[in-house]
C-alpha positions as CSV (number, residue, x, y, z in Angstrom):
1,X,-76.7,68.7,22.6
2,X,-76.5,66.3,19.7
3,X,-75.5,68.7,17.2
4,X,-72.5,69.4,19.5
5,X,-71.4,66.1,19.5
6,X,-71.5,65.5,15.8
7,X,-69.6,68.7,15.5
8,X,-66.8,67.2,17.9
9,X,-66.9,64.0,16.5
10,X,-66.5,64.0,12.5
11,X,-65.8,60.4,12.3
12,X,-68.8,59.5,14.3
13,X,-70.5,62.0,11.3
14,X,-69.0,60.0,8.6
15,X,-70.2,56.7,10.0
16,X,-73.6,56.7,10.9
17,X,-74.6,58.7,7.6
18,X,-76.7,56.8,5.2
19,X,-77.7,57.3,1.7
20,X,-81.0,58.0,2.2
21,X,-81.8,61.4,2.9
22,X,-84.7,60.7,5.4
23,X,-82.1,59.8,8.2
24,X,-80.0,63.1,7.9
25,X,-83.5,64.6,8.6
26,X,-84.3,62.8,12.0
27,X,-82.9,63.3,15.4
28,X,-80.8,61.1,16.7
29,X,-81.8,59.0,19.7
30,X,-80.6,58.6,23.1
31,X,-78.3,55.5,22.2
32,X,-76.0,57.2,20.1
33,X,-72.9,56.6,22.2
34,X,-73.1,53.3,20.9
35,X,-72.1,54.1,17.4
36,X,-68.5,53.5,18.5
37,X,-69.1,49.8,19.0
38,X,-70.4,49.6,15.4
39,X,-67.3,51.1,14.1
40,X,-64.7,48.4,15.7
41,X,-67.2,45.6,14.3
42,X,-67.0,46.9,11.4
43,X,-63.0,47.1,11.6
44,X,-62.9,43.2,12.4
45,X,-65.1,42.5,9.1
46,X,-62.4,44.3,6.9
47,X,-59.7,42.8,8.5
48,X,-61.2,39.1,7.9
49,X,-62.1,40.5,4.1
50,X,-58.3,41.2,3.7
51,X,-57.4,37.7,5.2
52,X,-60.1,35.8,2.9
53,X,-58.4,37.9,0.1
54,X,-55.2,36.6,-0.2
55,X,-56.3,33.1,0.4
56,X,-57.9,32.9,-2.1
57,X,-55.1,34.4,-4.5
58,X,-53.1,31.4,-2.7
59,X,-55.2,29.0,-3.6
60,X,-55.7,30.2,-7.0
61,X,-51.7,30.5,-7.4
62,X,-51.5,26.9,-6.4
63,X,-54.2,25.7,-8.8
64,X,-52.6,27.2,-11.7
65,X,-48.9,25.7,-10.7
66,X,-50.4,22.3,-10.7
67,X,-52.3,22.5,-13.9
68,X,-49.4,23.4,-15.7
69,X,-47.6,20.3,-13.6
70,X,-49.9,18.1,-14.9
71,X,-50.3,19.4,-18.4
72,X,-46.2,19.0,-19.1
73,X,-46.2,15.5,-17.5
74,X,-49.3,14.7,-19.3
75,X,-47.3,15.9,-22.5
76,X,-44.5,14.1,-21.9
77,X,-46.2,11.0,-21.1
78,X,-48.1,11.3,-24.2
79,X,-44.7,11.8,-26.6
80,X,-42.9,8.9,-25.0
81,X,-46.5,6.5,-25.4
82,X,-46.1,7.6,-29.0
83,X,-42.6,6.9,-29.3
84,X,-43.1,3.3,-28.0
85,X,-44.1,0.3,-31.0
86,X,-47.7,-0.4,-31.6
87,X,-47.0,-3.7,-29.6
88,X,-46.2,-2.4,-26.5
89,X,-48.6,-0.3,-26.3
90,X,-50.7,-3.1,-26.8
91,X,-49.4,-4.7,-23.1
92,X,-50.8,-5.1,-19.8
93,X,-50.5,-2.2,-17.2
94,X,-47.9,-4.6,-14.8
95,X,-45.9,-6.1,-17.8
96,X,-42.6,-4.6,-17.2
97,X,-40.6,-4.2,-21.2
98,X,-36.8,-6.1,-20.7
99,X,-34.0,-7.1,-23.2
100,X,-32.7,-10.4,-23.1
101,X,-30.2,-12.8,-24.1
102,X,-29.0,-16.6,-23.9
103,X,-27.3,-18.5,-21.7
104,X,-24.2,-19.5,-23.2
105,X,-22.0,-22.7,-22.8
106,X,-17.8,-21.9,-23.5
107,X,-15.0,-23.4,-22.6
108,X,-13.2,-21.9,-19.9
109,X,-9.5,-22.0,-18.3
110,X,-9.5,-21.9,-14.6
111,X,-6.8,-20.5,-12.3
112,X,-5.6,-19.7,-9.0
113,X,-4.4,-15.8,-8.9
114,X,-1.4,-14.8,-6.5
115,X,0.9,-11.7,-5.5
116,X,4.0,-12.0,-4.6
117,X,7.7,-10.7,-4.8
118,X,10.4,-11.1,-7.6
119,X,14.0,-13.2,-5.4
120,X,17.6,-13.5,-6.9
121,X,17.8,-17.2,-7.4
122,X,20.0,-17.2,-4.9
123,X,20.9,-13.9,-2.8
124,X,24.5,-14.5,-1.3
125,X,26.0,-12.4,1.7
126,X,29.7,-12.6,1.9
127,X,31.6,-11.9,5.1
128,X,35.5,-11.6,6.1
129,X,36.8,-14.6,7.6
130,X,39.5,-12.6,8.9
131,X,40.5,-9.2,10.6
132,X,42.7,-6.4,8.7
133,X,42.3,-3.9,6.5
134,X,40.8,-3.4,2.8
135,X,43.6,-3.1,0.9
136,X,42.3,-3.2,-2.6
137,X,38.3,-3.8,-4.2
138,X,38.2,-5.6,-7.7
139,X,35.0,-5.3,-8.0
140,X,32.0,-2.7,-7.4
141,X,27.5,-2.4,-7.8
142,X,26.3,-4.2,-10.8
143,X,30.0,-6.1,-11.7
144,X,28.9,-9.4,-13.0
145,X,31.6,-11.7,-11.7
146,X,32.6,-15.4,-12.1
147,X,32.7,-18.0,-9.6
148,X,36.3,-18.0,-8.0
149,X,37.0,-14.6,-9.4
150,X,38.5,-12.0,-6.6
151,X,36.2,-9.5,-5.0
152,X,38.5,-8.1,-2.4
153,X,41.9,-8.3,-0.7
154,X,42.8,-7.2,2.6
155,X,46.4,-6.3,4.2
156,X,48.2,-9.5,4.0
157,X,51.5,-8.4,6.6
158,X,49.7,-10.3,9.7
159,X,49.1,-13.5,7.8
160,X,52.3,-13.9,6.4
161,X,54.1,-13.6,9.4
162,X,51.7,-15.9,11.2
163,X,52.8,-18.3,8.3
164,X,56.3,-18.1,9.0
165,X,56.1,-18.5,12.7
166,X,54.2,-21.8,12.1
167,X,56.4,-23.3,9.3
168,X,59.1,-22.3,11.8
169,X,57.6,-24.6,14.4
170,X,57.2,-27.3,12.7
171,X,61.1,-27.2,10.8
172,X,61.7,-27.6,14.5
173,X,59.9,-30.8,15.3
174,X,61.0,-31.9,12.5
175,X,64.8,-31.4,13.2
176,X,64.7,-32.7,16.8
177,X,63.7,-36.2,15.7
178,X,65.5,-36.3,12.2
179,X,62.0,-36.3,10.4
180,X,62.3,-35.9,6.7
181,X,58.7,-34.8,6.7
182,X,55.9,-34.7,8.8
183,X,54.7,-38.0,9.9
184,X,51.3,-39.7,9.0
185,X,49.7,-42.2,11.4
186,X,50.8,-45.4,9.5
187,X,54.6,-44.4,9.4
188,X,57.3,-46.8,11.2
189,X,59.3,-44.8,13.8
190,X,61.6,-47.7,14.6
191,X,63.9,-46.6,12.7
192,X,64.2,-43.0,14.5
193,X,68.0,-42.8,15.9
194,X,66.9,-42.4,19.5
195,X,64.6,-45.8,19.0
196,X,67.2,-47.7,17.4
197,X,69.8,-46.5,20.3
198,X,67.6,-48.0,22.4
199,X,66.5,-51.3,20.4
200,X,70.3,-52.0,20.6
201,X,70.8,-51.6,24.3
202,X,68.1,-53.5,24.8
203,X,69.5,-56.6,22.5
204,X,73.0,-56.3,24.4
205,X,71.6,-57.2,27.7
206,X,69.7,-59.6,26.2
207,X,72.5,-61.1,24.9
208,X,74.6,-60.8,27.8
209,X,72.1,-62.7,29.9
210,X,71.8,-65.5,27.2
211,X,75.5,-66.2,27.6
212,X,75.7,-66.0,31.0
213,X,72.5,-68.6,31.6
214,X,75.2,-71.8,30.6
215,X,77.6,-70.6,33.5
216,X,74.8,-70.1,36.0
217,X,74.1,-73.6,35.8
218,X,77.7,-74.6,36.5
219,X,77.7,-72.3,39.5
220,X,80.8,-70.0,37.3
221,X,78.7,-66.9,37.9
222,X,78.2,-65.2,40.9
223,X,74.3,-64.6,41.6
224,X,74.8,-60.9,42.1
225,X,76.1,-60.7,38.7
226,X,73.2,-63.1,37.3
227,X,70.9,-60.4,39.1
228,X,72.9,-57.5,37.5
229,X,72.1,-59.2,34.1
230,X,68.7,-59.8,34.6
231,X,68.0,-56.5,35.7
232,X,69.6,-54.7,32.6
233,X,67.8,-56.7,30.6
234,X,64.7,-55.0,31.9
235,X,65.7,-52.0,32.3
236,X,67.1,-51.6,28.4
237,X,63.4,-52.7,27.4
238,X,61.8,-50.4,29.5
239,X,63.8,-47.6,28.0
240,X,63.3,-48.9,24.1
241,X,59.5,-48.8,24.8
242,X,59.9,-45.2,26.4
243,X,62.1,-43.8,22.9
244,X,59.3,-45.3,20.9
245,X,56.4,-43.4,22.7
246,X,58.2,-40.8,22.7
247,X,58.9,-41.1,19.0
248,X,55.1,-41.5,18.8
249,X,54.3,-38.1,20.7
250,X,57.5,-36.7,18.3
251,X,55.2,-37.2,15.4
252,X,51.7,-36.0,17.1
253,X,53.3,-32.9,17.9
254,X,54.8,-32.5,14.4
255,X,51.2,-33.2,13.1
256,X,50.2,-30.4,15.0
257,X,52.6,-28.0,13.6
258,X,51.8,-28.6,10.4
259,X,47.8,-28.3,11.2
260,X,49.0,-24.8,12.6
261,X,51.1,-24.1,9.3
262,X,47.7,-24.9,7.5
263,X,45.7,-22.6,9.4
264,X,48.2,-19.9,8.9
265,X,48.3,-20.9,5.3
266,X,44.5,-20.9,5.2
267,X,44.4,-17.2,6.7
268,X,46.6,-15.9,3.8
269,X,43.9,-17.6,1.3
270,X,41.2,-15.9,3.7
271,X,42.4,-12.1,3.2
272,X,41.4,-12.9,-0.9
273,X,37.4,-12.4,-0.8
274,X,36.4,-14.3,-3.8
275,X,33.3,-15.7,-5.8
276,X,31.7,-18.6,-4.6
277,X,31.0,-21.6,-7.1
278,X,27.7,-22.2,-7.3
279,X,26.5,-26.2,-6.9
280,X,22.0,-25.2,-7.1
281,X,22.0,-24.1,-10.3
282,X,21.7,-26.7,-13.0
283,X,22.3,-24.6,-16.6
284,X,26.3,-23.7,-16.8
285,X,24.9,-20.5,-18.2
286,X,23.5,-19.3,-14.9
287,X,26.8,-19.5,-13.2
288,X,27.8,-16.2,-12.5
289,X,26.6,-13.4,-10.1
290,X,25.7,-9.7,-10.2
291,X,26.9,-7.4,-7.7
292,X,24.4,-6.0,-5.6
293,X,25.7,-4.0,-3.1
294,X,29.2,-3.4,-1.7
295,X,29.5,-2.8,2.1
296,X,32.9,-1.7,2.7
297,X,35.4,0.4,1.4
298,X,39.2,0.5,1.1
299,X,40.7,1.4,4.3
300,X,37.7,-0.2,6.6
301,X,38.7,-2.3,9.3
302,X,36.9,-5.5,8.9
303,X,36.6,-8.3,11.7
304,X,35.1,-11.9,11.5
305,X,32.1,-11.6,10.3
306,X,31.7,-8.3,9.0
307,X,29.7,-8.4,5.7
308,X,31.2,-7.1,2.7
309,X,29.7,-7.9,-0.7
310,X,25.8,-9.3,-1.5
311,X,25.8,-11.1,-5.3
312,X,22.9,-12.4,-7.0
313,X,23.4,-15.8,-8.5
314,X,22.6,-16.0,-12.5
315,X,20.0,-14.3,-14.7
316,X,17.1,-16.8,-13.4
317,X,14.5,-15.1,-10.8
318,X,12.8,-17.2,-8.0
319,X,8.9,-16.0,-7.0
320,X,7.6,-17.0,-3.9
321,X,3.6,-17.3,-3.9
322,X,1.2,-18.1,-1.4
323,X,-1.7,-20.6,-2.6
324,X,-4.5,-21.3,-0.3
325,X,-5.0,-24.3,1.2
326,X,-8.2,-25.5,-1.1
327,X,-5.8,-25.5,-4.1
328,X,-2.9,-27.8,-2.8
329,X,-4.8,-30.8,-4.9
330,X,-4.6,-28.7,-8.2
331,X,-0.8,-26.9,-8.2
332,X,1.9,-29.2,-8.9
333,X,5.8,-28.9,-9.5
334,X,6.4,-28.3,-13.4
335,X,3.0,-26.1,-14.1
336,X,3.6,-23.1,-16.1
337,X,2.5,-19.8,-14.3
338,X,1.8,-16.8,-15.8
339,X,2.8,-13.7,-14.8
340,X,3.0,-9.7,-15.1
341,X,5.8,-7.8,-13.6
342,X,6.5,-4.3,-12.6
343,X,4.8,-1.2,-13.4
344,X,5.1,-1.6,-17.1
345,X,3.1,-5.1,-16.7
346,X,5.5,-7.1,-18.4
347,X,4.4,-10.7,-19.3
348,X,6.5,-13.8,-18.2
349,X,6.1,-17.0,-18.0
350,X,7.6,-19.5,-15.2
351,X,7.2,-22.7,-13.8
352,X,7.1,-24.3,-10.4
353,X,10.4,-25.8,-8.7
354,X,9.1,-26.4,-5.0
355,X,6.1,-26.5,-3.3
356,X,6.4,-26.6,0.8
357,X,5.0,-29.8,2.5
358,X,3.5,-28.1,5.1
359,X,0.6,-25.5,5.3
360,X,0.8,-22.1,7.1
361,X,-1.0,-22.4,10.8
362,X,-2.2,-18.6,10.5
363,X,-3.1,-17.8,6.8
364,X,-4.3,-21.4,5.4
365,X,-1.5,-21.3,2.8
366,X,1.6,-23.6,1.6
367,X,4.5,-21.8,-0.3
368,X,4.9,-22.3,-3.8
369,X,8.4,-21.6,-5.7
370,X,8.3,-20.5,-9.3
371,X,11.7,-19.6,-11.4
372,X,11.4,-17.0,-13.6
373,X,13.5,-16.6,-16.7
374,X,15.5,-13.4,-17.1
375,X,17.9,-13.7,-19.8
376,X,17.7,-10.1,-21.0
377,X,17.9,-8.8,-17.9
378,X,14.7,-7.0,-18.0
379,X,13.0,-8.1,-14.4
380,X,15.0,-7.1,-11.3
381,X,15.2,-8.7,-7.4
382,X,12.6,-7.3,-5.3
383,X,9.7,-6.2,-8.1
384,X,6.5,-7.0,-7.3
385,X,4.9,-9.8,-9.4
386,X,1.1,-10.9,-10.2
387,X,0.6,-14.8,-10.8
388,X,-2.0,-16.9,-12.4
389,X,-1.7,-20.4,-12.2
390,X,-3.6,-22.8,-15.0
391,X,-5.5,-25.6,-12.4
392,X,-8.5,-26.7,-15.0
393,X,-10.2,-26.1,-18.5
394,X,-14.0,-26.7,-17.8
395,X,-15.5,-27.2,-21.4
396,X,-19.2,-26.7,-20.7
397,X,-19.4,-23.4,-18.4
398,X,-22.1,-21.5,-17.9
399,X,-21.5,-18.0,-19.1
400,X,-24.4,-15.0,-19.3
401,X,-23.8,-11.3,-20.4
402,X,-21.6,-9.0,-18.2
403,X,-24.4,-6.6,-18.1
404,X,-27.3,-9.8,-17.3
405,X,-25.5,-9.7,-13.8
406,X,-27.4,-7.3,-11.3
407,X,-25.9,-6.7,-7.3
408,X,-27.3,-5.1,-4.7
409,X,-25.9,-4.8,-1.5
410,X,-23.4,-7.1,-1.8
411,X,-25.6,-9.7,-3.4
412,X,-25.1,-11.1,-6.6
413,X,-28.4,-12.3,-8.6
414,X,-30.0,-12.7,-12.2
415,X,-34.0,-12.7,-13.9
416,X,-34.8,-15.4,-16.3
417,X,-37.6,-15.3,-18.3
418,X,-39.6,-18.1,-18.0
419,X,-42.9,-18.0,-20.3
420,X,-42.9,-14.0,-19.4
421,X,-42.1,-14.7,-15.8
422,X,-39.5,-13.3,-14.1
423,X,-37.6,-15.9,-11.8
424,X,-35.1,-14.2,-9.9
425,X,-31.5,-16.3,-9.3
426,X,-29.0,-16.1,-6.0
427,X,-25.8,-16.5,-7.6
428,X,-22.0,-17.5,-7.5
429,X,-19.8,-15.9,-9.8
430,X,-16.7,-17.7,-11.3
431,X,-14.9,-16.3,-14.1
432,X,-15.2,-13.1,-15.3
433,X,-14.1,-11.2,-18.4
434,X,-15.4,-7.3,-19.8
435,X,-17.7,-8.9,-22.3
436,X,-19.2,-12.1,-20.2
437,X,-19.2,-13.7,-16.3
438,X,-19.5,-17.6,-15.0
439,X,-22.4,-18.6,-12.8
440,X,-20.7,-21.7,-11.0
441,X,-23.8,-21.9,-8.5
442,X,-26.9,-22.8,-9.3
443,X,-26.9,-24.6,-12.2
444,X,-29.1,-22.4,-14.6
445,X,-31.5,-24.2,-16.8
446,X,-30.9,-25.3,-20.1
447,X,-31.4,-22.9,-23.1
448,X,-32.8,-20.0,-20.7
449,X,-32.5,-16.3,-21.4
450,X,-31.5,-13.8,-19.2
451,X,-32.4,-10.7,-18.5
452,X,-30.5,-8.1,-19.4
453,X,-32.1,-4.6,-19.2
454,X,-34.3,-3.9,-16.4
455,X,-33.2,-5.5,-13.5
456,X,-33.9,-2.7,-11.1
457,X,-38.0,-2.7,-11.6
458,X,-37.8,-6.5,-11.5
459,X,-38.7,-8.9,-8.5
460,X,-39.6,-12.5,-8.3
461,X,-42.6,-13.5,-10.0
462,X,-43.1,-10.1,-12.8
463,X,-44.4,-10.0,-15.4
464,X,-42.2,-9.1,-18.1
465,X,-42.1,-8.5,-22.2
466,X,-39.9,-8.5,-24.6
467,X,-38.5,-5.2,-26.4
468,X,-37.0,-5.4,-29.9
469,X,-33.3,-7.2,-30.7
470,X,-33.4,-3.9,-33.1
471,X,-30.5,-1.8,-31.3
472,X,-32.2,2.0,-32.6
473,X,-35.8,0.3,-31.7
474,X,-34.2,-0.1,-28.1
475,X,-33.0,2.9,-27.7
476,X,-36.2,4.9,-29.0
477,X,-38.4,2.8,-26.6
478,X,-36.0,2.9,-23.5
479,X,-37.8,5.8,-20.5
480,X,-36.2,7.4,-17.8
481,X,-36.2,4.7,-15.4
482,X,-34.9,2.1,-17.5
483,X,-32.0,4.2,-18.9
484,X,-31.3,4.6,-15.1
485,X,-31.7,0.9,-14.7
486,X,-29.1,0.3,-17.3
């Protein structure tokens, strides 16, 4: 029964065959079933062997990767300990290698900086007086006129006849009351022909009742005709006082003719649009203006008011800045300002006219007028304009190396050494130039250095040591992180 089963079962064969010779001799025993069991134990063990395999060859993978890590690092530590000087390598661990340089004391010109926009001296915006139409245009964009000189004419047919019909008016007053010419207020009118007729009426009954007073007393005259003469008397006054108001209202009304003859006269000068003369302007050479733009054309219709013609007065430009509040101590009228125009950063110089009296409610700043000299025509209205305005020279500033100036978020700070001390700084900056920067705030002690390479490893308190002033000897010695740091 065995022997059949072994014949079935080759694998069970395979399995429970041994080297030694003596077992293919014996019988097997009852518990042979049990073989099977063996077989999947023996399964699990070569799995785990195949497991433990390759963890090992991991491991033994990573070992080698980190060897060779540490050999290169230990390599390139090892060239760039060689490469420092023989007295660095004598230092402490913590000493940290820096370059530095003095504090230095210059003088140093302070100003206000300010943005603002190129203005015509004066910008004019003339307008027709009168309505009609363009007849005729003198004058067109970028015509450089005079003051008085003609601009613009419109159709003169309405004014001349308005003209007539007033001079008419006032040939008429004149005629009625025999006026040679128009009356002024300190004229006598008793000698007008209606006054006079009346003056002597007046005179006559007067006279009459003078020569009949004798006979009254005599009882010769009746008392309706000393009544009757009495009576004209009064009457003849009344009506030489009436012939002189009205001679008085005879001249008012002529007065008012000729105003009306003046208007009309003043129309006809109104239909000529001409140059203004300027009066704000106080070099002769500046009087004349540029024509900006021109509004109409011939043929338009213009009314009162319609706008016509802007000029710009002279060659002189007017910049309006706006200067904070803390500087309205240190910018006064006559200061030079300096300034660069335009794209192609022209240089000018100008000075300040006007300053306002009063300070701005919503930005903090007063208004500050500058003129601008243009005599070559180069600077135009409406350019934009950067201003710096001379306020101080501070003889004795405190000035370190652009690159002695390390920020960090925001925060502006600098390392002294102090005995081989680091002692860190909070600072204010002031002026600034490519080459060197002001510390207004704190003041910095006397004859200090400051740090210039190195900033980044530093902290209050390091200890720090100087590298070589050579410039090759700095570069050699400088490592990774300090290049960074730089």
């Amino acid at each position: 029964m065995t022997s059949n089963l072994l014949e079935r079962d080759p694998a069970v064969e395979t399995t429970v065959v041994t080297p030694t010779k003596q077992l293919d001799k014996q019988p097997l025993s009852p518990t042979a079933p049990l073989a099977s069991k063996d077989l999947a134990s023996k399964d699990s063990v070569k799995t785990s062997g195949s497991i433990m395999t390759w963890a090992t060859m991991l491991l033994l993978l990573i070992a080698a990767f980190g060897g060779g890590w540490w050999f290169a690092n230990n390599q390139a530590n090892q060239h760039e300990r060689m490469s420092l000087p023989q007295s660095d390598l004598l230092l402490k661990d913590d000493a940290i290698v820096v370059t530095t340089e003095p504090i230095v004391y210059r003088d140093v010109q302070r100003y206000v900086e300010a943005v603002g926009t190129l203005n015509g001296f004066e910008e004019i915006t003339l307008s027709s007086k009168q309505e009609g139409r363009v007849l005729r245009i003198h004058h067109d964009l970028s015509s450089v006129v005079n003051p008085g000189e003609l601009l613009l004419e419109l159709d003169p047919t309405d004014a001349k006849l308005a003209y007539e019909q007033a001079n008419r008016h006032v040939q008429t007053e004149l005629a009625k009351w025999g006026f040679k010419s128009v009356p002024d207020e300190s004229e006598d009118l008793q000698q007008l022909p209606t006054v006079v007729s009346a003056r002597l009426r007046f005179e006559l009954a007067q006279s009459r009742l003078t020569r009949m007073t004798p006979l009254k007393a005599s009882n010769s005259v009746s008392a309706e005709d000393w009544e009757q003469a009495k009576s004209d008397v009064l009457v003849q006054q009344s009506e030489w006082q009436n012939q002189l108001l009205m001679a008085n209202s005879a001249a008012a009304t002529a007065r008012l003719r000729n105003a009306e003859l003046a208007i009309a006269d003043q129309r006809i000068n109104d239909i000529s649009i001409r140059a203004p003369l300027p009066t704000v302007l106080s070099n002769p050479a500046d009087h004349f203006y540029t024509v900006s733009e021109r509004l109409v054309s011939e043929g338009t219709l213009v009314r009162p008011g319609t706008e016509v013609f802007k000029l710009v007065l002279g060659k002189t430009l007017k910049l309006r800045l706006s200067i904070p509040e803390a500087y309205s101590r240190q910018v006064m009228v006559g200061q030079t300002v300096d300034l660069v125009t335009g794209a192609s950063q022209k240089a000018s110089i100008g000075t300040i006219e006007r300053i306002a009296p009063s300070i701005d409610r919503t930005t903090r700043t007063f208004v500050v007028e500058v003129n601008v000299p243009n005599q070559d025509g180069f600077l135009k209205p409406g350019g934009f304009a950067k201003a710096k305005i001379l306020i101080g020279n501070d003889t004795k500033a405190t000035t370190i190396p652009i690159h002695g100036l390390y920020s960090f978020a925001g925060l502006n700070k600098v390392f002294l050494n102090e005995n081989g001390i680091a002692k860190e700084f909070k600072v204010k900056l002031g002026e600034q130039t490519d080459e060197w920067v002001e510390i207004v705030e704190p003041a910095l002690p006397a004859n200090g250095s400051v740090v210039t390479s190195g900033q980044k490893l530093l902290s209050e308190g390091s200890s720090i040591s100087l590298r070589s002033n050579s410039k090759e000897s700095e570069t050699a010695t400088l490592s990774p992180a300090e290049v960074g740091s730089r």
